[in-house]
PDB file of N, CA, C and O in Angstrom, chain B, residues numbered from 101:
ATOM      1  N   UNK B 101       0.823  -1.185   0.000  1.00  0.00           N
ATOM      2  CA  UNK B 101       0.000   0.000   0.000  1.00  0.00           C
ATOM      3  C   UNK B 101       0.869   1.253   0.000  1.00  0.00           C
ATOM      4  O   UNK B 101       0.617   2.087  -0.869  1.00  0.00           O
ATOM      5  N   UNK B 102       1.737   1.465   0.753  1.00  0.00           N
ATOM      6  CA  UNK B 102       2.515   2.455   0.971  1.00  0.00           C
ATOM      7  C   UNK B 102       4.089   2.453  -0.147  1.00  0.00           C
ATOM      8  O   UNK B 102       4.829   3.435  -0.212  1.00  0.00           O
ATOM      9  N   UNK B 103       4.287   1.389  -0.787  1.00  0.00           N
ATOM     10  CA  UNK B 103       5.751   1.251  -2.043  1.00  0.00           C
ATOM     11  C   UNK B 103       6.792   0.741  -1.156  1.00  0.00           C
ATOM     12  O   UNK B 103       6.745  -0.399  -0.694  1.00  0.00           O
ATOM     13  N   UNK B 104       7.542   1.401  -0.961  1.00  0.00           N
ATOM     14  CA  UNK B 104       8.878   0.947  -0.793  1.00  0.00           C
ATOM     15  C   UNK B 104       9.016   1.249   1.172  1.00  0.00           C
ATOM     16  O   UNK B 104       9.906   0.792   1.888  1.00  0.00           O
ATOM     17  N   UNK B 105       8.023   1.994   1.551  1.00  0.00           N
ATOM     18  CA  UNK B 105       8.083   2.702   3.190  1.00  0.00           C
ATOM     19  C   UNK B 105       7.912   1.596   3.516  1.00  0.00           C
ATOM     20  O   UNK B 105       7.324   0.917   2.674  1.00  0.00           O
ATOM     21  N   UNK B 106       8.370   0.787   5.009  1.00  0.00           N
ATOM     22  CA  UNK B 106       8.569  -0.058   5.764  1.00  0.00           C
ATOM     23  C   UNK B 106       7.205   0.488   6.983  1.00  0.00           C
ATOM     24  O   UNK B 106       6.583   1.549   6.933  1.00  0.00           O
ATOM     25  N   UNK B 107       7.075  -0.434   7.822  1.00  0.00           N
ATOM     26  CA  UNK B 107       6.865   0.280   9.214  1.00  0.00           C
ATOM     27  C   UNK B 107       7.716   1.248   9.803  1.00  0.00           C
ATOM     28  O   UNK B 107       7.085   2.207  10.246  1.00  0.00           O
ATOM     29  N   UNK B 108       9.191   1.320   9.982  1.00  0.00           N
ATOM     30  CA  UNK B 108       9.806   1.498  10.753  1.00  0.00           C
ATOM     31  C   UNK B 108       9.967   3.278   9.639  1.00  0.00           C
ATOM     32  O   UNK B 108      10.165   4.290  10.311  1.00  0.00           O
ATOM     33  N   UNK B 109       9.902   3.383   8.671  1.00  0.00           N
ATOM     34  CA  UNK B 109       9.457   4.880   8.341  1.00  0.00           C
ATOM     35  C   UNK B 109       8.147   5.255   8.447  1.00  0.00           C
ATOM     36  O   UNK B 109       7.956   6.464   8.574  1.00  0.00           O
ATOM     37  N   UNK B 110       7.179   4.523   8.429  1.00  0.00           N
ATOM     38  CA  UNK B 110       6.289   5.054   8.648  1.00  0.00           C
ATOM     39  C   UNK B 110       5.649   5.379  10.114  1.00  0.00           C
ATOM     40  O   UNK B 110       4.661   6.084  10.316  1.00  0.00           O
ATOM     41  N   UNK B 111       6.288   4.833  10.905  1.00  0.00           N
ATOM     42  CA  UNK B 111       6.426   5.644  12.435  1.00  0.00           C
ATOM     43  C   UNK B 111       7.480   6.627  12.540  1.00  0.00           C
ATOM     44  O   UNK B 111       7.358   7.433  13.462  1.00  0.00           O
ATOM     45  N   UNK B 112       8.426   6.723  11.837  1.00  0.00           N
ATOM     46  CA  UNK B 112       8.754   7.917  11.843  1.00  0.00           C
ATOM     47  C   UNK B 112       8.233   8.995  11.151  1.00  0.00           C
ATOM     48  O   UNK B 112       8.576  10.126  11.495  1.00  0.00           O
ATOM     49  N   UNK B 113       7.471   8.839  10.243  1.00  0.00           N
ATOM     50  CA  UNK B 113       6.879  10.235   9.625  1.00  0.00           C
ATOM     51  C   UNK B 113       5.713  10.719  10.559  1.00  0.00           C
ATOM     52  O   UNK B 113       5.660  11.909  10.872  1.00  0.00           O
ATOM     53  N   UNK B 114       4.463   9.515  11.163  1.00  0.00           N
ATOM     54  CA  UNK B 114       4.257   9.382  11.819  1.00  0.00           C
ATOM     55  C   UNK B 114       4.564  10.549  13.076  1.00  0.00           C
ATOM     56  O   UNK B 114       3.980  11.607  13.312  1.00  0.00           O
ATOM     57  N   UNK B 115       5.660   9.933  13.729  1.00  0.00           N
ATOM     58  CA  UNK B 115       5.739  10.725  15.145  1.00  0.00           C
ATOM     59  C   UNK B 115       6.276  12.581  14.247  1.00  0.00           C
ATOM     60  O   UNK B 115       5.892  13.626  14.771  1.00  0.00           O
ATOM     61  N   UNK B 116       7.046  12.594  13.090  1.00  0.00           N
ATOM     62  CA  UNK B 116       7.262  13.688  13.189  1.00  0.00           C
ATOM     63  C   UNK B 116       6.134  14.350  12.709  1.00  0.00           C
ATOM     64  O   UNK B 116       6.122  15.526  13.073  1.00  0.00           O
ATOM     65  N   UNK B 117       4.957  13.946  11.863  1.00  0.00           N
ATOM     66  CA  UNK B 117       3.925  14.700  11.786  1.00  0.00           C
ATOM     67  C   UNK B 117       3.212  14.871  13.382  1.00  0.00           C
ATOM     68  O   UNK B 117       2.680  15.911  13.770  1.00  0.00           O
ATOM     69  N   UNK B 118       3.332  13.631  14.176  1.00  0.00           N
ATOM     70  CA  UNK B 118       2.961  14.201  15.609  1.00  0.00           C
ATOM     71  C   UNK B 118       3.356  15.620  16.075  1.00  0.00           C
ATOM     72  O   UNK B 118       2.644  16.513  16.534  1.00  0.00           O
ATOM     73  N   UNK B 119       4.716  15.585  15.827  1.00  0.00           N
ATOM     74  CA  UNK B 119       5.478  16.971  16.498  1.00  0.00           C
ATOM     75  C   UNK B 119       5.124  18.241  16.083  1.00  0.00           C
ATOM     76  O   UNK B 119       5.040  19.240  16.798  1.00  0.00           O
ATOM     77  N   UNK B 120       4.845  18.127  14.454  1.00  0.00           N
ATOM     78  CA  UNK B 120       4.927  19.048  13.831  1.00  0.00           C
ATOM     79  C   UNK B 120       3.437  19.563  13.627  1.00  0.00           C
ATOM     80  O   UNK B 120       3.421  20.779  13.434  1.00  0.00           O
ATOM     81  N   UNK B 121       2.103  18.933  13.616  1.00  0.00           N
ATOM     82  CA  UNK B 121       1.259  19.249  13.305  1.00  0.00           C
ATOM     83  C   UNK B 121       0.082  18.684  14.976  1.00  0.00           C
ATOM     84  O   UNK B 121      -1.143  18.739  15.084  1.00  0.00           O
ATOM     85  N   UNK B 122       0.921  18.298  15.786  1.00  0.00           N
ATOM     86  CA  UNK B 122      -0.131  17.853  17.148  1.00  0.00           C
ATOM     87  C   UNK B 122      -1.187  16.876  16.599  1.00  0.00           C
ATOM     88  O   UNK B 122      -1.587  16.690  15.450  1.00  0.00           O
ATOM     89  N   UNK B 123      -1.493  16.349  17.690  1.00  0.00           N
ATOM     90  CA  UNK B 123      -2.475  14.978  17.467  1.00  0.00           C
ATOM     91  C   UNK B 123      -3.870  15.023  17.144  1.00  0.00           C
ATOM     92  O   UNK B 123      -4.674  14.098  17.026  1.00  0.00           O
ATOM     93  N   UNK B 124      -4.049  16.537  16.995  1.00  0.00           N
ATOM     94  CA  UNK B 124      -5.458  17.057  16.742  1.00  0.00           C
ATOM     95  C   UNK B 124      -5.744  17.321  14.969  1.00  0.00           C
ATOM     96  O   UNK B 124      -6.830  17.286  14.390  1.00  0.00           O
ATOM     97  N   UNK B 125      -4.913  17.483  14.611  1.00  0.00           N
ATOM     98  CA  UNK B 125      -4.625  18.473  13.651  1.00  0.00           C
ATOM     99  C   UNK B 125      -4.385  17.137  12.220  1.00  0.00           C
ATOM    100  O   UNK B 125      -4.728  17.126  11.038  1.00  0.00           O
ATOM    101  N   UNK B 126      -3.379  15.813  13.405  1.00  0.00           N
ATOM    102  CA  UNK B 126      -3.343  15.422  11.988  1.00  0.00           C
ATOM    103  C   UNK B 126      -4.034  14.280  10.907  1.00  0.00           C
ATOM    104  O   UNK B 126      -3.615  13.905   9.812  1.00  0.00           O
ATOM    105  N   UNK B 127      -5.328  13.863  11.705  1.00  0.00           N
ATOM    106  CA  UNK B 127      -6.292  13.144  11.120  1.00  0.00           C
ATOM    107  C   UNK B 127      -7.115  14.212   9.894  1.00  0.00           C
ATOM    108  O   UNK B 127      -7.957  13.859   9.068  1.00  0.00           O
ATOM    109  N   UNK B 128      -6.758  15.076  10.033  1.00  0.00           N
ATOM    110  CA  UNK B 128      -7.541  16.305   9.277  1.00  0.00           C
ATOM    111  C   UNK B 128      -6.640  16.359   8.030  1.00  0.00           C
ATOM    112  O   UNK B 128      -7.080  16.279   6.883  1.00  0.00           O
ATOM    113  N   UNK B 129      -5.598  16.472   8.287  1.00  0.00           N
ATOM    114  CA  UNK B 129      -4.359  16.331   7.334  1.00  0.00           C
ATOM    115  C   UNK B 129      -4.441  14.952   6.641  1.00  0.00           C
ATOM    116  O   UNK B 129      -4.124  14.912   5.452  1.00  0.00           O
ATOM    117  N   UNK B 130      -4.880  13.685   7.333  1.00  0.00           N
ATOM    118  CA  UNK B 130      -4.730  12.268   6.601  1.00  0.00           C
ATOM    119  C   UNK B 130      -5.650  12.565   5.518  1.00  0.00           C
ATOM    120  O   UNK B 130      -5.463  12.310   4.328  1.00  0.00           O
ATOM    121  N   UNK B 131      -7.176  13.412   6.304  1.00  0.00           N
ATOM    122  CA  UNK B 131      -8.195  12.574   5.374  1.00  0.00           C
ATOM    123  C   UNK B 131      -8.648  14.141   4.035  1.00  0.00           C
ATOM    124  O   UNK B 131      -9.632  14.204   3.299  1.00  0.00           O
ATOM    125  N   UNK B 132      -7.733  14.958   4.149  1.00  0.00           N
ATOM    126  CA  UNK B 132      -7.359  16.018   2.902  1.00  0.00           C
ATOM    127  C   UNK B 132      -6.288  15.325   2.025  1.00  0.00           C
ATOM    128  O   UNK B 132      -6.460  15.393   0.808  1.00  0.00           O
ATOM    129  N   UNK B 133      -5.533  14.866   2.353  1.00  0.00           N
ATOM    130  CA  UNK B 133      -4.492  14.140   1.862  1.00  0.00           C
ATOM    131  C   UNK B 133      -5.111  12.786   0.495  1.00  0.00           C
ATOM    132  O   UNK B 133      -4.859  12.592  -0.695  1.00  0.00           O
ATOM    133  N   UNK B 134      -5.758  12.305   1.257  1.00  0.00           N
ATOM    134  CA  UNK B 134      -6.572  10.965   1.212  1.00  0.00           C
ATOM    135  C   UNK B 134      -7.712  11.942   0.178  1.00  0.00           C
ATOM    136  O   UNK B 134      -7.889  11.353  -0.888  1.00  0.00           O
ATOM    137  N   UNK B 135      -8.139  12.666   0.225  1.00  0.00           N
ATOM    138  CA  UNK B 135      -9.290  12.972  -0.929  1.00  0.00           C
ATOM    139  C   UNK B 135      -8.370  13.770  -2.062  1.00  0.00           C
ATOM    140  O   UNK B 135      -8.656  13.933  -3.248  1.00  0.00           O
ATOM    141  N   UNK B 136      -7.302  14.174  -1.425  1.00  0.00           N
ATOM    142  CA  UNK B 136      -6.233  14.821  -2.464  1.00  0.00           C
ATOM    143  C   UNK B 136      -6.113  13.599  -3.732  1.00  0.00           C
ATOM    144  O   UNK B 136      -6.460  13.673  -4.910  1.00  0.00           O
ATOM    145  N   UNK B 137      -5.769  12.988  -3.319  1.00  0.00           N
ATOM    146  CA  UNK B 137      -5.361  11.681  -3.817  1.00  0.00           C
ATOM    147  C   UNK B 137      -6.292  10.987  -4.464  1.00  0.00           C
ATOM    148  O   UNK B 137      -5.835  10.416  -5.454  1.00  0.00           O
ATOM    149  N   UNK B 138      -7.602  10.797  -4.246  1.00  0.00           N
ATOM    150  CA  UNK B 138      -8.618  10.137  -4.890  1.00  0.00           C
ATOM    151  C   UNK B 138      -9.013  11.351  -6.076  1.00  0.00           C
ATOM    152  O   UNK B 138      -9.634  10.843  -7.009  1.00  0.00           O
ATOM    153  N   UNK B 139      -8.795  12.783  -6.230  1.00  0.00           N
ATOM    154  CA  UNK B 139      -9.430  13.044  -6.680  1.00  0.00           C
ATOM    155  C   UNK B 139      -8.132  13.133  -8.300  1.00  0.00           C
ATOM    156  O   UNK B 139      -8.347  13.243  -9.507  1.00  0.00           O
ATOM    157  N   UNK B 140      -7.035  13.034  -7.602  1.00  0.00           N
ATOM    158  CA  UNK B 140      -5.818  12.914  -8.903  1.00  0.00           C
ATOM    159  C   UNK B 140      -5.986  11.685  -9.496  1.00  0.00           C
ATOM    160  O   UNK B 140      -5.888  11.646 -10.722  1.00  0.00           O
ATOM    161  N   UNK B 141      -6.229  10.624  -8.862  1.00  0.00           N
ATOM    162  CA  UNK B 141      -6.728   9.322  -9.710  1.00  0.00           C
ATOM    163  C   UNK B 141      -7.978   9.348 -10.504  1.00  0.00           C
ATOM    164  O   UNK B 141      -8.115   8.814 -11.605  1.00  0.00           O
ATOM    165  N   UNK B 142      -8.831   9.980  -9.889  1.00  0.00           N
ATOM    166  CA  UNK B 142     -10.153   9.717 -11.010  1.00  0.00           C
ATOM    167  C   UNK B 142      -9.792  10.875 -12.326  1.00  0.00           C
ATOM    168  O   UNK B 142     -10.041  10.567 -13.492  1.00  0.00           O
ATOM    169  N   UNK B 143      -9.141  12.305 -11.935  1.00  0.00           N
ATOM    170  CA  UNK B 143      -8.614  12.686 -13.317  1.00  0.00           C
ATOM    171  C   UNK B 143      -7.867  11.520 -14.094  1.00  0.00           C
ATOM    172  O   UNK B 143      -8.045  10.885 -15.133  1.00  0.00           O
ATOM    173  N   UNK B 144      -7.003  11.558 -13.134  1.00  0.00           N
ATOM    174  CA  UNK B 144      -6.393  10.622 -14.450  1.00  0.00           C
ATOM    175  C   UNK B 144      -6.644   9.512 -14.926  1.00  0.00           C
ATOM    176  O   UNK B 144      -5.964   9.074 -15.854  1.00  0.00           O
ATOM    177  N   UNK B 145      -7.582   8.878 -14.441  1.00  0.00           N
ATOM    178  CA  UNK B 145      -8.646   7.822 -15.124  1.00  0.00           C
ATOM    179  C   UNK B 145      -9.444   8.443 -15.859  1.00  0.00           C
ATOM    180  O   UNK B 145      -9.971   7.674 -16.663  1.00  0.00           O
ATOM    181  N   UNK B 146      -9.892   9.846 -15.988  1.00  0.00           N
ATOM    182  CA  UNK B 146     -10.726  10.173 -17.189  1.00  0.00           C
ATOM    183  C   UNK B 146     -10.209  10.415 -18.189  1.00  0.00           C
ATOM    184  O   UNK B 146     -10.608  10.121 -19.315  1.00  0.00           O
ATOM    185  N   UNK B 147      -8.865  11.216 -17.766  1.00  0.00           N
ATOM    186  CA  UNK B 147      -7.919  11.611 -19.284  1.00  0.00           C
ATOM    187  C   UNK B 147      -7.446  10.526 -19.877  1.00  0.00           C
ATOM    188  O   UNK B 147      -7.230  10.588 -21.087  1.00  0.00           O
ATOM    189  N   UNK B 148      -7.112   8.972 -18.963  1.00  0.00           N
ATOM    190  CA  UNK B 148      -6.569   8.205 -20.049  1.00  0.00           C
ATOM    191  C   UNK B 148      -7.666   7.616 -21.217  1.00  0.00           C
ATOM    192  O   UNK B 148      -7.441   7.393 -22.407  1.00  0.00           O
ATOM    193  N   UNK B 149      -9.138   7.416 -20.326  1.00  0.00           N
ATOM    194  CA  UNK B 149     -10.441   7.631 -20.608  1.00  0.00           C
ATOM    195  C   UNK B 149     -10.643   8.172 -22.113  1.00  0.00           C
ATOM    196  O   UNK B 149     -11.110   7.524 -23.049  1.00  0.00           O
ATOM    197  N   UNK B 150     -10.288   9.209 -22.131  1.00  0.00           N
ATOM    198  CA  UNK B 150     -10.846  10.433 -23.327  1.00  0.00           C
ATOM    199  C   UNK B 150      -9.042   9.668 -24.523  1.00  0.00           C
ATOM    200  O   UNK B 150      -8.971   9.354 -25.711  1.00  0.00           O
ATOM    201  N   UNK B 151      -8.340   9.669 -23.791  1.00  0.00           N
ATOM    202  CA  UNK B 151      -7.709   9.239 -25.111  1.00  0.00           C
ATOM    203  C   UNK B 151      -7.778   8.069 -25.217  1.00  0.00           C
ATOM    204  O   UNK B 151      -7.978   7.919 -26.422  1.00  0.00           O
ATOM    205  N   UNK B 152      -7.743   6.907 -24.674  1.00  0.00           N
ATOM    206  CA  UNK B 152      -8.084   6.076 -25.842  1.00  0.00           C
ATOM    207  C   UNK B 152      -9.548   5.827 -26.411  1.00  0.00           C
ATOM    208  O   UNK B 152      -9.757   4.931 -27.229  1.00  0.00           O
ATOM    209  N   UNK B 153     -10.610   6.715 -25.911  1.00  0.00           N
ATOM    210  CA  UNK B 153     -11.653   6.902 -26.918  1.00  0.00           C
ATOM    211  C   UNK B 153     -11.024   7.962 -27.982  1.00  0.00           C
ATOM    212  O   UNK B 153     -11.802   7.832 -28.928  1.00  0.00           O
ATOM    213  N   UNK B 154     -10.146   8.851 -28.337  1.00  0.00           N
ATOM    214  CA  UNK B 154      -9.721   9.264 -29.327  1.00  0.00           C
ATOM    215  C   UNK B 154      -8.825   8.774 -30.307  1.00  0.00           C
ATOM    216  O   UNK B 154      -8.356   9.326 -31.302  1.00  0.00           O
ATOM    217  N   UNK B 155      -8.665   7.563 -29.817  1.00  0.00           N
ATOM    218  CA  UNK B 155      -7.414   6.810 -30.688  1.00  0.00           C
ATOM    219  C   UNK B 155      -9.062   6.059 -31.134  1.00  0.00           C
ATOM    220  O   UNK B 155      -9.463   6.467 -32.224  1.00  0.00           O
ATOM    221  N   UNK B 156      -9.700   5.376 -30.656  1.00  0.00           N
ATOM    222  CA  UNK B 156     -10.545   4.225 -30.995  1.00  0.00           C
ATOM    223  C   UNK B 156     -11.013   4.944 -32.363  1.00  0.00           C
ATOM    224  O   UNK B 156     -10.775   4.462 -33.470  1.00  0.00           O
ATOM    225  N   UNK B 157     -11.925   6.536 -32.088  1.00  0.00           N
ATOM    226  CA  UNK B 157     -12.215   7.256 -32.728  1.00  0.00           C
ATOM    227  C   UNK B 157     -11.122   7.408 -34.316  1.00  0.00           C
ATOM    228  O   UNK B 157     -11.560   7.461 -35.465  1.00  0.00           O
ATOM    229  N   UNK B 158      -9.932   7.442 -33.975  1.00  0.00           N
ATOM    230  CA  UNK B 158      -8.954   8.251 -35.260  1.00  0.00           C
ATOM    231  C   UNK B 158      -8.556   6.966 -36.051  1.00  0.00           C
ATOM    232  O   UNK B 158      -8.034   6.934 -37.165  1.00  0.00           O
ATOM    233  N   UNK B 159      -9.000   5.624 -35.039  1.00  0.00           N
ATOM    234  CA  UNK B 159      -8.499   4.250 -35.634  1.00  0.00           C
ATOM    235  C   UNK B 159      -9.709   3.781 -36.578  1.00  0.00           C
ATOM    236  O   UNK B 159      -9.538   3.108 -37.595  1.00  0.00           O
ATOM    237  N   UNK B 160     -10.972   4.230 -36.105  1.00  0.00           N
ATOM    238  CA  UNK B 160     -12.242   3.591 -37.274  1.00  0.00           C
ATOM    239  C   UNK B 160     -12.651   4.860 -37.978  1.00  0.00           C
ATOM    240  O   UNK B 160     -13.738   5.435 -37.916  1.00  0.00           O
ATOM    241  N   UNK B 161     -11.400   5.238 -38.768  1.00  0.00           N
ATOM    242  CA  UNK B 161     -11.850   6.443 -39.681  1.00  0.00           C
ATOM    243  C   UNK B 161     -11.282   6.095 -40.619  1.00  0.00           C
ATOM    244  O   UNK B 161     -11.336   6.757 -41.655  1.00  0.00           O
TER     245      UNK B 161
END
């Protein structure tokens, strides 16, 4: 889920987002993050979307 991050970085980003953003602050940050992210995937599931309906399109002409 996370690539190449282990546990052992991801408690460290972890505690330093603790430090840096307090324990209040950073579930707010996960779940902006987290819609950040869903909303760059569904672009780019539409743009790959629109081109290969433009190839399909330029291929039955």
């Amino acid at each position: 889920m996370f690539g190449r991050l282990g546990g052992t970085e991801i408690m460290v980003i972890l505690a330093v987002g603790f430090l840096f953003f307090g324990p209040k602050k950073l579930p707010e940050i996960g779940k902006s993050f987290g819609e950040t992210i869903r909303e760059f995937k569904k672009s780019a599931k539409e743009a790959e979307n629109e081109v290969k309906e433009a190839i399909e399109t330029e291929g039955s002409k």
